[in-house]
TORROVEX-842234 format. One line per 4 residues: number of its first residue (from 1); for each residue x, y, z of C-alpha. Coordinates in steps of 0.05 Angstrom, whole numbers, plus 5000, padded with zeros to 4 digits. Each point is the difference from the previous one (the first is absolute). Layout:
NUM> X:Y:Z ~ ... .
***
This chain:
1> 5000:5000:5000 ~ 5025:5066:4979 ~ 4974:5061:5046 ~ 4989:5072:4974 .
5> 5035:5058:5029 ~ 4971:5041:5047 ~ 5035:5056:5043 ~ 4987:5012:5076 .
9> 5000:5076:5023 ~ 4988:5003:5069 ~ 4995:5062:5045 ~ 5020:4990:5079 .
13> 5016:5028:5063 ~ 4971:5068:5001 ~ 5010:5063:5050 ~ 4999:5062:5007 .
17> 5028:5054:5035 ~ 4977:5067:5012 ~ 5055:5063:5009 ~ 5006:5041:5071 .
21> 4931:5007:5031 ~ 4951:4970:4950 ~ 5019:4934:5021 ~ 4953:5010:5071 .
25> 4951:5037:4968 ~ 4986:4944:4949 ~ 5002:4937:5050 ~ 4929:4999:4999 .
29> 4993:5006:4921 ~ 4995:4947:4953 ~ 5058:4995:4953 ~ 4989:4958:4941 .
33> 5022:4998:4924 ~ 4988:4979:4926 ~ 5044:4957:4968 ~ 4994:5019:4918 .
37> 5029:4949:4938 ~ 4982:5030:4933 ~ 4941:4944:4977 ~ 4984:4971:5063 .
41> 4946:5016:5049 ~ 5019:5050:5064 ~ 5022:4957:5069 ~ 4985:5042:5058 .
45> 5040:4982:5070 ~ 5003:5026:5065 ~ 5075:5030:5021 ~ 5016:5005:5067 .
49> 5033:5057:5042 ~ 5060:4991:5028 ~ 5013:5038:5060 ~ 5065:4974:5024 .
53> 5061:4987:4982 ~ 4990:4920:5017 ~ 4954:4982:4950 ~ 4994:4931:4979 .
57> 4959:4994:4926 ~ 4975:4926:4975 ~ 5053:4983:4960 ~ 4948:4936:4958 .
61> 4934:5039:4999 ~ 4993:5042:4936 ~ 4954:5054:4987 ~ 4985:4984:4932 .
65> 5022:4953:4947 ~ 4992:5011:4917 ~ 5007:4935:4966 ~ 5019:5019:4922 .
69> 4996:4951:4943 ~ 5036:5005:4933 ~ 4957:5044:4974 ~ 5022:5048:5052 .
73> 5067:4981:4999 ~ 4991:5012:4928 ~ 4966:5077:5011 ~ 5059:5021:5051 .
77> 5064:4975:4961 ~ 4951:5037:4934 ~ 5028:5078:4992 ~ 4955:5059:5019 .
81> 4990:5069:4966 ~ 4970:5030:5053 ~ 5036:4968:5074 ~ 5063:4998:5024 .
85> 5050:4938:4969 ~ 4976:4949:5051 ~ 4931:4991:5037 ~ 4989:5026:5066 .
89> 4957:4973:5074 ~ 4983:5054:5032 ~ 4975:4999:5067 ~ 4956:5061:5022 .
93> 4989:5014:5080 ~ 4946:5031:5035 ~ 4982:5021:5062 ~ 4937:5001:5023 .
97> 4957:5039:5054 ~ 4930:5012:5023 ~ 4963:5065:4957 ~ 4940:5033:5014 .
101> 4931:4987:4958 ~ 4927:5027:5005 ~ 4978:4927:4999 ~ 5055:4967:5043 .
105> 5068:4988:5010 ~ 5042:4987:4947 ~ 5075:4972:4983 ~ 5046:5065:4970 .
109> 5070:4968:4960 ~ 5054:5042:4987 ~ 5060:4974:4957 ~ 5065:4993:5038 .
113> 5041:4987:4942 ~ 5013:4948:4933 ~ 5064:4951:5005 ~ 5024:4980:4931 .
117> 5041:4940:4979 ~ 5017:4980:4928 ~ 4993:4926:4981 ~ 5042:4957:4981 .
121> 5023:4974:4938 ~ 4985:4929:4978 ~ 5071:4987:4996 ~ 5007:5004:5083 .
125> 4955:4949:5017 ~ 4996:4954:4949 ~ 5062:4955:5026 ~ 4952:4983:5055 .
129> 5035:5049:5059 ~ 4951:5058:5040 ~ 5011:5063:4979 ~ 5003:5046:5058 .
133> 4967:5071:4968 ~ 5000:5036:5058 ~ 5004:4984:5086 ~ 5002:5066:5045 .
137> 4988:5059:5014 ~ 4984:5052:4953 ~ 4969:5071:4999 ~ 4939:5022:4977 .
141> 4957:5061:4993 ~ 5026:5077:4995 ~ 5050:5038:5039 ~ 5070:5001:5027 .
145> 5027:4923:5001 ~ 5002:5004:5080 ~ 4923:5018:5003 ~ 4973:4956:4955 .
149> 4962:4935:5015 ~ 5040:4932:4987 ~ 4967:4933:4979 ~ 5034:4938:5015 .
153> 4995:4948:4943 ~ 5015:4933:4961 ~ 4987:4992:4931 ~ 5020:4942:4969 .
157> 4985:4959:4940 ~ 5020:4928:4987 ~ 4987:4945:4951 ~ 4935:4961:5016 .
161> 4984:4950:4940 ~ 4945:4964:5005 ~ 4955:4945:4963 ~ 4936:5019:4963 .
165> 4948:4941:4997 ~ 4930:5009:4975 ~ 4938:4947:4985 ~ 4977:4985:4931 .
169> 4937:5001:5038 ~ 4953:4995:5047 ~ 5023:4954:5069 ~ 4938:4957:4986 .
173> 5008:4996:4935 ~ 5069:4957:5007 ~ 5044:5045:4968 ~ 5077:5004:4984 .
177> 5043:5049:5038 ~ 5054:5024:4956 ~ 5058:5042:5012 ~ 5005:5068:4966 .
181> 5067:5021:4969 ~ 4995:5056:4960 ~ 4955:4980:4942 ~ 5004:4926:5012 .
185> 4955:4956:5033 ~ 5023:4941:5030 ~ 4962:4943:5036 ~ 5032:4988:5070 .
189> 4932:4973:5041 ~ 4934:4971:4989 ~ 4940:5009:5053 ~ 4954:4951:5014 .
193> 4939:5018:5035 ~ 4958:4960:5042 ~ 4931:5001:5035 ~ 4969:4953:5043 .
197> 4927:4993:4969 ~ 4968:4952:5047 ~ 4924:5021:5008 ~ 4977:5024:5075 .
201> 4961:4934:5004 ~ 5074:4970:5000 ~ 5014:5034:5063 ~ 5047:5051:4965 .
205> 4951:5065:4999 ~ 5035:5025:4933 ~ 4952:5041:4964 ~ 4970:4987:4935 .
209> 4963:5033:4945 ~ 4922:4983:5005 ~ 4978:4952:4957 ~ 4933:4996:4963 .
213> 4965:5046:5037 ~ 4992:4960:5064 ~ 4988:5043:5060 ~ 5043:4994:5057 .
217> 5003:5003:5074 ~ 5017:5043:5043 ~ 5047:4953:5030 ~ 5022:4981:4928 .
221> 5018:5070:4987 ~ 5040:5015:5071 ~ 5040:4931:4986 ~ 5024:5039:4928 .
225> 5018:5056:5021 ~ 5070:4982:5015 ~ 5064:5004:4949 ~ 5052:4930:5013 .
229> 5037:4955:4963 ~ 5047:5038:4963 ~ 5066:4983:4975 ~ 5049:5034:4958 .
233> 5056:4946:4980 ~ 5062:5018:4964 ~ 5039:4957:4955 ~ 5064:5009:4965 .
237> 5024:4983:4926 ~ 5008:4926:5023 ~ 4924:4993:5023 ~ 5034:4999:5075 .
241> 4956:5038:5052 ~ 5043:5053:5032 ~ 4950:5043:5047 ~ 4925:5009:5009 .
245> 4954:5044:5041 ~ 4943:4963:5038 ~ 4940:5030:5028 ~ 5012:4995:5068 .
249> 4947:5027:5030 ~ 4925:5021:4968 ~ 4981:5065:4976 ~ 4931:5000:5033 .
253> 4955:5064:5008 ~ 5000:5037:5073 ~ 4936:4983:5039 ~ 4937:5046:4970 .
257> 5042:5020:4950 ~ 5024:4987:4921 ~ 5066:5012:5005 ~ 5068:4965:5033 .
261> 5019:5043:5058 ~ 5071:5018:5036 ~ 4973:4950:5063 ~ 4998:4938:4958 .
265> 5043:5011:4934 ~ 5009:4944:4955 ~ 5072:4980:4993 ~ 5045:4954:4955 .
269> 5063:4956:5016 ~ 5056:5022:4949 ~ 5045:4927:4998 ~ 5070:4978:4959 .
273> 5016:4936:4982 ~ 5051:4967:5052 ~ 5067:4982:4988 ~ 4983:4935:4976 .
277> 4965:5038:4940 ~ 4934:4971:5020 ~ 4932:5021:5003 ~ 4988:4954:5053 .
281> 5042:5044:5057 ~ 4985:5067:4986 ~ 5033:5062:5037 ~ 4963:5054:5032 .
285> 5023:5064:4979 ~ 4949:5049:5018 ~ 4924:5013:5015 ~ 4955:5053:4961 .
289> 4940:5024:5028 ~ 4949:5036:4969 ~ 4940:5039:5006 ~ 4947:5065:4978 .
293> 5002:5068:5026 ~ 4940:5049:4982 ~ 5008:5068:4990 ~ 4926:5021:5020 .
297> 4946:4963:5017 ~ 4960:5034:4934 ~ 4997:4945:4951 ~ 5026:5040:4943 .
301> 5068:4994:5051 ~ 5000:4935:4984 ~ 5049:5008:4926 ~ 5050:5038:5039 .
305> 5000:4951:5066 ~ 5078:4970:5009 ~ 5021:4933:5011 ~ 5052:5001:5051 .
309> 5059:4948:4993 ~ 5051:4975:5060 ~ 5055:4957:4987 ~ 5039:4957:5064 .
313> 5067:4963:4984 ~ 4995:4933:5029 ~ 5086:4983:5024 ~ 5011:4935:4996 .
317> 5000:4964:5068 ~ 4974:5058:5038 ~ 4928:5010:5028 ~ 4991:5074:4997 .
321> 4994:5046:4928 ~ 5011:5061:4986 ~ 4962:5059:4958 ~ 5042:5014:4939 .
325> 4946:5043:4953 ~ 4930:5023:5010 ~ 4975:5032:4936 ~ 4917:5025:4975 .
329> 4983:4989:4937 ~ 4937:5027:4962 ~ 4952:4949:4998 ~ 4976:5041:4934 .
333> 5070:5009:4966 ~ 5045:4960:5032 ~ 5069:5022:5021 ~ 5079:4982:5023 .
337> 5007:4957:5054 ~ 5075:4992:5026 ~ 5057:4989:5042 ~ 5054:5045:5017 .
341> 5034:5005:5057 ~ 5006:5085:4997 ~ 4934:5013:5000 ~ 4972:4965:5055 .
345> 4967:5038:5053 ~ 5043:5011:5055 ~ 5004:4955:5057 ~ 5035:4988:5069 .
349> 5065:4980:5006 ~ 4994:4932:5020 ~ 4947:4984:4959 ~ 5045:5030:4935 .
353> 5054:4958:5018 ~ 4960:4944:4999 ~ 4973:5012:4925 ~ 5069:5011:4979 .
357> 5017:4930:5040 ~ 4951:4962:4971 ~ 4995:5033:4922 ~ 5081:4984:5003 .
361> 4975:4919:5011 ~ 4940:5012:4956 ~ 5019:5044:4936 ~ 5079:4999:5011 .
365> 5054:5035:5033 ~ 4988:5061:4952 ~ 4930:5020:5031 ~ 5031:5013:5070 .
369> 5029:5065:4966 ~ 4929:5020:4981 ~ 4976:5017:4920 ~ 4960:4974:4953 .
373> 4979:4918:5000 ~ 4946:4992:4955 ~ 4936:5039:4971 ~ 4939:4974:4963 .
377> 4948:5048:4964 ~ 4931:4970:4992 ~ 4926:5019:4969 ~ 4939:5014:5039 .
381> 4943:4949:5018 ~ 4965:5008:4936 ~ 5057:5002:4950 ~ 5036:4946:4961 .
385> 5075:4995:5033 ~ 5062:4980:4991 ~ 5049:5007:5049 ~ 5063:5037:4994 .
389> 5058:4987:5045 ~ 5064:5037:5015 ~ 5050:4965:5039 ~ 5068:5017:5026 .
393> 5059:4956:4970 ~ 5029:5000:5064 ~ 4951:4965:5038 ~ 4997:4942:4946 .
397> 5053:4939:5004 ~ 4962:4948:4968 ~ 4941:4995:4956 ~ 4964:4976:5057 .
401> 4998:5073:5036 ~ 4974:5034:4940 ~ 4937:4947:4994 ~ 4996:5016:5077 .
405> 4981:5072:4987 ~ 4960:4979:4935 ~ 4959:4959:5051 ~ 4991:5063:5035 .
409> 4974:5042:4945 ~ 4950:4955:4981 ~ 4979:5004:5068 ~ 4999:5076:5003 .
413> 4960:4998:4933 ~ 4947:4946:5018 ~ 4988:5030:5068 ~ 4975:5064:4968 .
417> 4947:4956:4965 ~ 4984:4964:5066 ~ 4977:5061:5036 ~ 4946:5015:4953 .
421> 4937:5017:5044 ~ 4954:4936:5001 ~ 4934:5012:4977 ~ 4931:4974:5044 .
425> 4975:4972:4949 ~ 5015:4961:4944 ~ 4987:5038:4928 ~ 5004:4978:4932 .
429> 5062:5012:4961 ~ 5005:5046:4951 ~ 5027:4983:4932 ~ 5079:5018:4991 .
433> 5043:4990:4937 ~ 5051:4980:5054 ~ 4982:4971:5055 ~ 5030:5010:5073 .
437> 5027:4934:5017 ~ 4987:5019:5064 ~ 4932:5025:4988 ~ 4964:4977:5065 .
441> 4929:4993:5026 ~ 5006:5029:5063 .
***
């Protein structure tokens, strides 16, 4: 497998330091700035004060990170008419106080000052070394040098190639996953998908379209209304099952309601094949749980209502797991679900040494040092989908990791369809040129 370039620009341990007697009259301000790369959205952070001459700034947490393809790489080594010889980040920071309104309070921001750092040219980082742009302190805003604010700063970009997989189609549709490569196209995976279709009179309580027009019972009805059975297997070139993604536990509808709430989420088992290459004695990896968010209780709410996904890493032969990525996506349109190590939401010590602990048993060595693992961009309930992965080369050794987070995508994917609202009642079907093959009756 051949992975695509990708660059890493990352943006880390912020400060800021106020001249003379500004400092004390802005400890009770918010500081916070905008991080700027020509073609990519604004990231906003918060930048802390420092008071003191001990200060002591996270040296792994960054406040933003720019991924760039090589489309971009190809835009910033292209010349421009109208900028200076090389691209530039540009971080912009504010301070913020309380203003006076007819109608309230509201939040006043006055700009501190723009830092500036040219990027680098392909050339610096392509050999696979970090290229340090900039790391201290440097001043910003108007004035004398020793009366103007300083930022402290690291920017620093880095090679980050990674593997691009996507479906030929939809997850229960049994599709090939292929690699993309530039133009080419090359089969690397295929997906079988599985679904236990035992009637409810089996004992199983799988739902099933109505047949015939029969009526059913109530009790009929409230033993269908559950989603189980699911499986996701994934096979290499040789036919050889590599991973899978079980249903692990059933996406069922809250009490009185239609929807799968954040007290009972359904949740699959994301499994590799053991070293014996077998099916038979699968791995846990990690465990995906699902469920539906609504925006308003209004049922025109219901197209822009979220499903929310969590992912725990399952470290072999220990009992506990650990939160790696919680993500919404819109249950209308769909979204990116992924895992990366900078942009988690901050936790407590302990608890972060732990993640890094058990993603360096889990993902490799290379995920204890934070960045990007793997992302996965979906549709929404309604839509046809086919997966698209991005994974990071790093965190693959063996075919057997990538079809690990192939497993998870389909996952991601089929657990968007599985927290459709269930409907009452059953309805007839309307005609479709192509129909959902997970078109369900409840």
């Amino acid at each position: 497998m051949d992975p695509q370039p990708f660059v890493r620009l990352s943006v880390g341990q912020l400060g800021l330091k106020l001249p003379g007697g500004n400092a004390s009259k802005a400890s009770s301000r918010l500081c916070d700035c905008e991080i700027r790369l020509g073609g990519f959205p604004v990231q906003t952070a918060q930048v802390p004060l420092i008071h003191s001459p001990e200060f002591n700034l996270d040296p792994f947490t960054n406040a933003a990170v720019f991924s760039l393809d090589e489309s971009d790489l190809r835009s910033l080594a292209a010349p421009g008419c109208f900028r200076p010889p090389r691209p530039c980040l540009e971080v912009a920071v504010y301070l913020a106080r309380f203003g006076g309104a007819r109608c309230g309070v509201t939040w006043r921001k006055r700009l501190v000052g723009v830092f500036r750092v040219e990027l680098a040219s392909s050339s610096e980082w392509r050999d696979g070394k970090p290229v340090l742009l900039h790391h201290g302190w440097a001043g910003i805003g108007k004035g004398a040098a020793e009366a103007r604010p300083e930022l402290h700063l690291r920017v620093k970009m880095e090679a980050d190639p990674r593997y691009i997989f996507q479906f030929d189609d939809e997850v229960a549709l049994n599709p090939q996953v292929v690699q993309l490569h530039g133009s080419s196209r090359q089969p690397i995976f295929s997906c079988k998908f599985i679904r236990d279709r035992r009637r409810p009179s089996q004992g199983d309580g799988q739902y099933w379209s109505s047949s015939g027009g029969s009526e059913e019972t109530d009790m009929e009805m409230a033993m269908r209304r559950e989603r189980k059975g699911w499986k996701v297997v994934i096979h290499d070139l040789s036919g050889s099952a590599v991973a899978a993604a079980f249903m692990a536990t059933p996406f069922v509808p809250a009490p009185g309601g239609d929807t799968v709430a954040r007290s009972n989420p359904g949740a699959w088992l994301i499994v590799r094949a053991g070293t014996t290459g077998s099916s038979d004695s699968w791995q846990p990896w990690g465990r995906l749980e699902a469920w539906r968010e609504s925006s308003s209780s209004a049922p025109a709410a219901s197209s822009r209502d979220t499903v929310r996904l969590r992912l725990h890493l399952l470290p072999d032969g220990q009992d506990d797991c650990v939160l790696v990525s919680e993500a919404p996506l819109g249950s209308d349109k769909g979204g990116e679900f992924s895992i990366d190590m900078d942009r988690q939401a901050p936790a407590p010590v302990p608890a972060a040494a732990a993640a890094a602990g058990h993603c360096a048993v889990s993902l490799g060595a290379a995920c204890a040092g934070g960045g990007f693992v793997m992302s996965c961009k979906v549709e929404g309930e309604a839509r046809s989908s086919r997966p698209f992965v991005q994974l990071a080369m790093r965190h693959v050794t063996c075919m057997e990791d990538a079809a690990m987070f192939v497993a998870l995508a389909a996952a991601v994917d089929l657990s968007v369809k599985a927290c459709r609202p269930f409907r009452r009642k059953p309805g007839k079907k309307a005609a479709s040129p192509s129909p959902d093959p997970l078109e369900l009756d409840t």
